[in-house]
C-alpha positions as CSV (number, residue, x, y, z in Angstrom):
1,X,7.6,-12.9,-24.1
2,X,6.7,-12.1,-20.1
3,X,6.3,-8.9,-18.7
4,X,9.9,-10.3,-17.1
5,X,11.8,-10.7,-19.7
6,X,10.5,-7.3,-21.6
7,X,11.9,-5.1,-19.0
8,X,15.2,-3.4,-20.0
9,X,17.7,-2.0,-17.6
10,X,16.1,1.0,-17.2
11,X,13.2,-0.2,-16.4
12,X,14.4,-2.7,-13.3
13,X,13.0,-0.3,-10.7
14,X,9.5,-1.4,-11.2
15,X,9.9,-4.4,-9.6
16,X,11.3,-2.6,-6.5
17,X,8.3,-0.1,-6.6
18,X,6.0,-2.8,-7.2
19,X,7.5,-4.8,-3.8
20,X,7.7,-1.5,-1.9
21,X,3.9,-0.8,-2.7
22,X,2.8,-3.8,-1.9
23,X,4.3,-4.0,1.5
24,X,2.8,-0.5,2.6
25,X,-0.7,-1.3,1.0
26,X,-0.6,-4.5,2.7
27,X,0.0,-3.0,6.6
28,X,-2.6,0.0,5.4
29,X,-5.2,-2.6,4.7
30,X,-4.6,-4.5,7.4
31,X,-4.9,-1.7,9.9
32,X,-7.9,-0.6,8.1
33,X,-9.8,-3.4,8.3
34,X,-9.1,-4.1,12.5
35,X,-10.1,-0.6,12.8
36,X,-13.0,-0.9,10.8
37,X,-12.6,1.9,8.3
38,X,-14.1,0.9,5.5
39,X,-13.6,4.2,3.4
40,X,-10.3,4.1,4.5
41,X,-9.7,0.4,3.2
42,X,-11.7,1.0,-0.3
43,X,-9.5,4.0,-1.2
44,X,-6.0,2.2,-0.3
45,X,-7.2,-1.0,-2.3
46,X,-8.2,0.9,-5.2
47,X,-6.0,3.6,-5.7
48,X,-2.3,3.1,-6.5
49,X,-0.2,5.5,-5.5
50,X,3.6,3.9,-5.1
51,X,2.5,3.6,-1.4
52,X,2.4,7.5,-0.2
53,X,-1.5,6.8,0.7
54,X,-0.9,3.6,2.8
55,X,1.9,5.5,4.6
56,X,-0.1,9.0,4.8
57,X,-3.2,6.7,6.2
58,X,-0.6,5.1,9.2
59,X,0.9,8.0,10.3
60,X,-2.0,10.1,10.4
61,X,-5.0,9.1,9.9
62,X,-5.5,5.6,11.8
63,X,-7.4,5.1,14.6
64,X,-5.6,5.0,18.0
65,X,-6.1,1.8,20.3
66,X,-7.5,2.3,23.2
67,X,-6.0,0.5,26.1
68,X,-8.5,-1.3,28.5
């Protein structure tokens, strides 16, 4: 049997925390790696936490653009 077809009802909001993770840890590493913070980007791709330290690094902790 898949991972799939073992989850139960109660179990169906994995997948939903699994896509919303994904999507924050994606924009996180993104901005991390154009800003070149390399701490930054090894502690977002290694450390899972349902996305609250993607969105804690892009709403505070990000480097601001500077316009030319």
């Amino acid at each position: 049997m898949t991972l799939i077809q073992n989850l139960t009802i109660d179990q169906n909001w994995l997948i939903p925390l699994l896509i919303w993770t994904m999507v924050w840890k994606g924009i996180a590493l993104w901005k991390c790696g154009r800003n070149n913070q390399l701490k930054w980007f090894i502690a977002i791709l290694l450390l899972n936490t349902a996305g609250l330290l993607p969105i804690a690094y892009i709403v505070w902790f990000q480097k601001e653009i500077k316009s030319k």
